[in-house]
N, C-alpha and C positions, 0 to 999 in steps of 0.2 A: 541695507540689505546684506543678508550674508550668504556667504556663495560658500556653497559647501564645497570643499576641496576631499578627493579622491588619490588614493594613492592602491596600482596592485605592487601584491608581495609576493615569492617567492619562502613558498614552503621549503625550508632548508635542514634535513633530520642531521640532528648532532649523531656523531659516530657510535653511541653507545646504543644506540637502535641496532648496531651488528650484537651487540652484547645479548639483548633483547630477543632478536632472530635466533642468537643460535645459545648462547651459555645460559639463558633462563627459560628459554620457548621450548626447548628439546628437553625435557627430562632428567636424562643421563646416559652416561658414555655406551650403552647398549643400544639405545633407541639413536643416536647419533650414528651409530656404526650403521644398522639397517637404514635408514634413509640414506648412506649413500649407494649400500649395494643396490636397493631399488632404483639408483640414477643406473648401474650398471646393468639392471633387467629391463630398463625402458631403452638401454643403447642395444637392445638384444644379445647382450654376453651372456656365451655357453657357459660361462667360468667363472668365479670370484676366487681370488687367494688376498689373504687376510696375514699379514706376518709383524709380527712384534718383534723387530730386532734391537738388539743393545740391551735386553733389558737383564737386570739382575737375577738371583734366586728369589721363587715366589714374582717375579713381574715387580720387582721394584723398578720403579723409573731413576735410569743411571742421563749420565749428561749428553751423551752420544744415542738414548732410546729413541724408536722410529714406530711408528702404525705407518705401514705400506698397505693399501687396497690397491689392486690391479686387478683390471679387467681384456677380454676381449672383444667389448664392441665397439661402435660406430667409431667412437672417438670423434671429436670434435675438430670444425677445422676452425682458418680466422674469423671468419667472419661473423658465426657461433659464439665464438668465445667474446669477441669484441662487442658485440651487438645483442646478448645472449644470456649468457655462461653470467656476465659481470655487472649485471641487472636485476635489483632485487626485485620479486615478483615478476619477472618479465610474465606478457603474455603468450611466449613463443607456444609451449606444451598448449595451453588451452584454444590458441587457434588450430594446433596441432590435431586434439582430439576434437575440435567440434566437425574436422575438416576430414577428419579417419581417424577412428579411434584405436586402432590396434599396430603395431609397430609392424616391420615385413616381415618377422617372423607370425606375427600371425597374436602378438601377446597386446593384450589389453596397457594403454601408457596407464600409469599408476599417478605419475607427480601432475600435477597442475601448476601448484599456487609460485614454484620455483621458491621457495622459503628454503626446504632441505640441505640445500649446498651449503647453507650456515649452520649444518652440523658439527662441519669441519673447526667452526669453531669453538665449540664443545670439547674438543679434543686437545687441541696445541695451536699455538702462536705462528708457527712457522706452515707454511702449507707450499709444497711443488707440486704442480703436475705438471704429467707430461703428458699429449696426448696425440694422435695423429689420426687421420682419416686412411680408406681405400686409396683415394685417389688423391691424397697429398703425397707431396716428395719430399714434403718438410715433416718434420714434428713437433708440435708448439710446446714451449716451457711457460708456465703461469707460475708465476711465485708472490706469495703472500711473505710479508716479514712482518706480522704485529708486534714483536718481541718489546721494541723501544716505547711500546704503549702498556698502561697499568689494564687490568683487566674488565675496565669500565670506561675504557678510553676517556680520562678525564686528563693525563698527563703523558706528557712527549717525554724520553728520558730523566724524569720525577719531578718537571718543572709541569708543573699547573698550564693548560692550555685548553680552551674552546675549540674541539677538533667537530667538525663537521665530514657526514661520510664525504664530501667529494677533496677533503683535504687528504684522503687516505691513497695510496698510491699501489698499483699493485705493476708486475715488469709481464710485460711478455718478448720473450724471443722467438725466434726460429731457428733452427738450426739441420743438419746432416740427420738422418736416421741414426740413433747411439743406442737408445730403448727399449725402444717399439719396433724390432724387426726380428725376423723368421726366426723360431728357436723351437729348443725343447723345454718346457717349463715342468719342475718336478711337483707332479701334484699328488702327494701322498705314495700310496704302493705304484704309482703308473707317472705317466709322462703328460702333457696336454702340450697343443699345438699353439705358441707363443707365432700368432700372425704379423702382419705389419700393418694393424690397424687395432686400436684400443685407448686405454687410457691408464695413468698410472699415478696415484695420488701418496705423494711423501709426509707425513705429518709428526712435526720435530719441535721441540720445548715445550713437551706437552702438559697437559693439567692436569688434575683428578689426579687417581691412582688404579693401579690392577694388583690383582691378586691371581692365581691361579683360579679360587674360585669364581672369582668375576670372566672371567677367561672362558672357563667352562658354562657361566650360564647366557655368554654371549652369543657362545657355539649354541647350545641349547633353542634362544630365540633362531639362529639362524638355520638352523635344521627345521623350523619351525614356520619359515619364513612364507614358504608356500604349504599347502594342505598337508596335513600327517595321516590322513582320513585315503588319501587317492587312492585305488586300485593299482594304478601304473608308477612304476616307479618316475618321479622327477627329473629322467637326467637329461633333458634338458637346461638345465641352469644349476650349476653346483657352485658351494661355496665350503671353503675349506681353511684353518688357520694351521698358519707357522710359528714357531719359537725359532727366530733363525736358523737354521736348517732342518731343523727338527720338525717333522709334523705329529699336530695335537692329537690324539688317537681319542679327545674326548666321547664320552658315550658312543662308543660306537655301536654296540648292539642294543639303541635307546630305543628306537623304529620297529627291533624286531619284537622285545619285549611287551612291547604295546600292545602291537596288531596280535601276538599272539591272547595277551590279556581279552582284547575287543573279542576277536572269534570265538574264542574256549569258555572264557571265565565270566560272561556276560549274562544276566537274566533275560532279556530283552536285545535283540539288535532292534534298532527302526533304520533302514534304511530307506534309498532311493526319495523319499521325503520331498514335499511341496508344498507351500501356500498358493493355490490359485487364486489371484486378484481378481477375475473374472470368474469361476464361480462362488467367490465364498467359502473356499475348501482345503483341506488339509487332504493330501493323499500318501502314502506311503505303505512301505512292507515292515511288516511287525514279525521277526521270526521267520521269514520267507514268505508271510501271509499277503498280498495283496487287501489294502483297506481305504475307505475313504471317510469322511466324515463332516458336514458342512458347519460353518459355525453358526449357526441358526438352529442346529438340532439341542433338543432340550440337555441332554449331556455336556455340551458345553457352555449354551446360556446360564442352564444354573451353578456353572460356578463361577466365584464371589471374584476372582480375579479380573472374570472376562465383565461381571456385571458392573462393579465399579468403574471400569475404562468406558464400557461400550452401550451403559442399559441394559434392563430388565426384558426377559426374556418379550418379543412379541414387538419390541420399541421400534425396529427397523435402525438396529444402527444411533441410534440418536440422528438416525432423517441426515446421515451424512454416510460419503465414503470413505472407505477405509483409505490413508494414503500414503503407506511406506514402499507399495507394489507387491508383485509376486516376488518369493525369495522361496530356497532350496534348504534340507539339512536332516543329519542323521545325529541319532544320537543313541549309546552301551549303555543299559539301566544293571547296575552289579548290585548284588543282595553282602552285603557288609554282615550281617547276622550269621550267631552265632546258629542259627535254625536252618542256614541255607542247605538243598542239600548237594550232597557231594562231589555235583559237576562241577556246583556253581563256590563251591570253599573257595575260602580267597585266606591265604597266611600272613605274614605282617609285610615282607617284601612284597607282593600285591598289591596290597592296600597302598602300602606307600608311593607304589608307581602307578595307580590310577590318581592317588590324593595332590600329583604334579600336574595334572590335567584338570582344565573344568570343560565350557563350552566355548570353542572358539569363534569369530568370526572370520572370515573372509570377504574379498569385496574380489569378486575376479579370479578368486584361487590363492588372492594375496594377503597376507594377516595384518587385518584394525588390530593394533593393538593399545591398550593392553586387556582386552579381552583373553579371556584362556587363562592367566596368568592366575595361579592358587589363589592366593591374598585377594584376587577380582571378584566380585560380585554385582557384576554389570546386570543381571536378571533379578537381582535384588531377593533371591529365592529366599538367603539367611531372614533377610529382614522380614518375608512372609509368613517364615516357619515360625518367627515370633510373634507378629500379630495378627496373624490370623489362625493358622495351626497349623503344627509341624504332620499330622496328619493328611494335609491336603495339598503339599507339594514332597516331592524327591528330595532328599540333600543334596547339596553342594558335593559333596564328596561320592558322591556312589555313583552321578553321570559322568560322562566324556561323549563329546560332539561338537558337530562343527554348525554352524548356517554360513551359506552362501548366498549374499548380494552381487549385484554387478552395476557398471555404471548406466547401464542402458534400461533397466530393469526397476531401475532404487534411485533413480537421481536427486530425490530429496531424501534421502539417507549421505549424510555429506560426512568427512572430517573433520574433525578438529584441527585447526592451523598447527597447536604443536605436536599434532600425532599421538593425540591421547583419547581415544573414542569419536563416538558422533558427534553432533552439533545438536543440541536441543532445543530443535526450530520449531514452530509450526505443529503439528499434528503428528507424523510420518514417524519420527522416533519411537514415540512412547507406542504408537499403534503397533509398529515393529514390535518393540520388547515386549508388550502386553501379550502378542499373538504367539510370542514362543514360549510365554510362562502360561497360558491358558492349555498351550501345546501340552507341555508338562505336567501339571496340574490332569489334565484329562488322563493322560499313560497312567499317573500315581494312584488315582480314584476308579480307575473301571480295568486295565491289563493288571498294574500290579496290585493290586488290593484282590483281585481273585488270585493272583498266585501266592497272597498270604493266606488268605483262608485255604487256600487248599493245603499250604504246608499245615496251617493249624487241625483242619480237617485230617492230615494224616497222620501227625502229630498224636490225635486222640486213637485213630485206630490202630497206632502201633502199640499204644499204654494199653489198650483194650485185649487185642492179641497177645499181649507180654502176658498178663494177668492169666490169660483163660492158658498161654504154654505154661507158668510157672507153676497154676492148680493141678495141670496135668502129671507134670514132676511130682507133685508132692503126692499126687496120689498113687502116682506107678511106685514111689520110695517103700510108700506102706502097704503097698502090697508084696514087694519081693523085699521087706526088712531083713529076713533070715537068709537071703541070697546076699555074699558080701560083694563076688563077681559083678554082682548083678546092679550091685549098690556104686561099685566104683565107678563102671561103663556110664551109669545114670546120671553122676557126678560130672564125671567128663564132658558128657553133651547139655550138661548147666551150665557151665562155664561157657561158652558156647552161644550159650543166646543173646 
């Protein structure tokens, strides 16, 4: 008889699962940087400073280069960091938010999955923080030193080794307040209020490379970070970058140029914008118009967008619910032609600063990205204008807009673990994206498509008018030929027309 023998094992992840987490899962040193200011928007800090010190002309990385992010929230005490902070995926956040979802300022937590913090290793080797609570009298130092490992943790100072993560060691001390206490911190033209409670992350032997203009389109996402669409200004939560001592002055007047493009230079505003889950309906203001429209009305069944996702006009849905929920969003339709008329002319500087916009998401106020980003075509709109016709949606280029999700609202609208769009589960996604390019697709086929024809309609009536002034001319000329006075004045008001 044989007697099956049983052995349990211990799942043991080799070290290079960090490599995994954060130098291949994160993207790049942009999207690295934003995941951890969003750790600083979920600590509810007023403030982020961003400062690149040591580094050369252009952001060359010299051997003394530093990325500082310092914030002023909660900050973290031991027991956080111990039981927390130093656990990949903990469930801290997500009992957090199933238990209250908004932090005491009143902001929606954004991290869940605790993946983010292995951004840091996207960036550099060496990683300190410092960090303190309200009501510590300590402030804790965390220090990473991965230096004496290869960048796939396969070897200890170049000797071949089997390093598993719990071989990896990381220090924590305590110490006197040295950091983290009461000051004036210089944040741009003004001062900001250095508390005794925050956190300060040092990041040294770093990887990759910068450039000014990588520098500048880090600032870019980060100005971008929360809605560029709000009515009120943000300041609430600023984030701002150093050159050691120097502050970046990049785009600063990026925000005004916009919003002025959006109001002035826009065919279309649609605002205040809705999908109502419960009745089946788009509502929003078109131009200041109050409108609604259900998706059951024959304008939007019959088009080919909405009918390939959802059935042919009268199906009910395909006998199911829709299931991405109610979501939010406005979007600036601009006339690119050379026909627009003259409110709406757009010059090459224009074009170019709406052509850095597409449509963004938000999930909370907070940006999925890389949604918005030029090169994105997350709505897949290019891809329609070629197979099915460029007549039946808007370009890429002529809109700017936002939609807003939220967690309470979209819960199966999830992220991507590396912070690169949704998750393409289930139904919810695509129903989502179908219901804002059907959105679209309707604006293109019934608002703008009468404001072409009216240009074309006017278009003819001014050839028409020109015609019947210009006969006019030529017959007043032959009447007063012998008048030369009379001939010149005539001339003058030709030129003229």
């Amino acid at each position: 008889i044989t007697v099956e023998q049983t052995k349990k094992l211990q799942i043991r992840p080799y070290a290079r699962l960090l490599t995994m987490l954060g130098e291949q899962l994160i993207k790049n040193e942009r999207i690295a940087l934003v995941e951890l200011i969003k750790n600083s928007y979920d600590a509810d800090a007023d403030w982020v400073k961003v400062t690149f010190q040591g580094f050369g002309d252009n952001y060359k990385i010299d051997a003394d280069s530093k990325i500082i992010i310092e914030d002023n929230g909660h900050g973290m005490n031991q027991d956080l960091i111990e039981n927390h902070w130093l656990n990949p995926a903990t469930p801290e956040k997500i009992r957090r938010k199933k238990k209250k979802d908004t932090t005491s300022k009143g902001r929606i937590i954004q991290g869940e999955k605790g993946i983010g913090r292995f951004a840091i290793l996207k960036l550099g080797r060496r990683i300190d923080i410092i960090t303190k609570t309200k009501e510590d009298n300590q402030e804790h130092h965390i220090s990473y030193d991965f230096s004496k490992y290869d960048n796939e943790f396969l070897s200890e100072n170049g000797v071949k080794k089997d390093l598993y993560i719990d071989d990896l060691r990381v220090t924590l001390s305590n110490r006197v307040p040295e950091r983290i206490i009461p000051s004036k911190l210089p944040f741009g033209s003004r001062k900001k209020e250095r508390m005794n409670h925050g956190t300060i992350i040092e990041i040294s032997d770093l990887k990759g490379s910068w450039t000014a203009k990588k520098v500048e389109s880090v600032y870019g996402d980060l100005i971008k970070l929360q809605s560029i669409f709000s009515k009120e200004e943000n300041i609430d939560f600023e984030v701002i970058i150093y050159k050691d001592e120097e502050y970046q002055t990049f785009l600063q007047d990026y925000l005004d140029k916009l919003d002025f493009l959006l109001k002035e230079r826009s065919v279309f505003r649609i605002e205040n914008g809705c999908f109502d889950i419960d009745k089946n309906e788009y509502r929003f203001t078109i131009n200041g118009i109050e409108e609604s429209i259900s998706i059951l009305d024959p304008s939007i069944t019959a088009l080919k967008v909405f009918e390939e996702r959802f059935g042919k006009a009268g199906s009910e849905l395909n006998n199911r619910e829709i299931e991405c929920g109610s979501f939010d969003f406005g979007f600036y339709i601009f006339d690119f032609s050379a026909q627009a008329p003259a409110r709406y002319q757009l010059d090459k500087e224009d074009k170019d600063n709406i052509r850095k916009h597409r449509i963004y998401l938000y999930r909370d106020n907070i940006r999925v990205y890389p949604y918005g980003e030029p090169d994105d075509d997350w709505l897949r709109i290019d891809m329609y204008r070629g197979t099915i016709s460029a007549g039946h949606f808007l370009s890429n280029d002529q809109v700017v807009g936002f939609v807003n999700i939220s967690q309470k609202n979209n819960p199966n609208l999830k992220d991507k673990t590396n912070r690169e769009g949704l998750i393409d589960e289930g139904n919810a996604t695509e129903d989502f994206i179908t219901l804002i390019q059907t959105f679209l697709a309707y604006i293109r086929q019934k608002p703008y498509a009468r404001y072409r024809k009216n240009i074309e309609s006017k278009k003819g009536q001014d050839i028409f008018i020109s015609g019947r002034v210009q006969r006019g001319f030529d017959e007043l000329k032959s009447a007063v030929e012998d008048n030369k006075a009379a001939l010149r004045i005539l001339s003058k008001a030709e030129q003229g027309i």
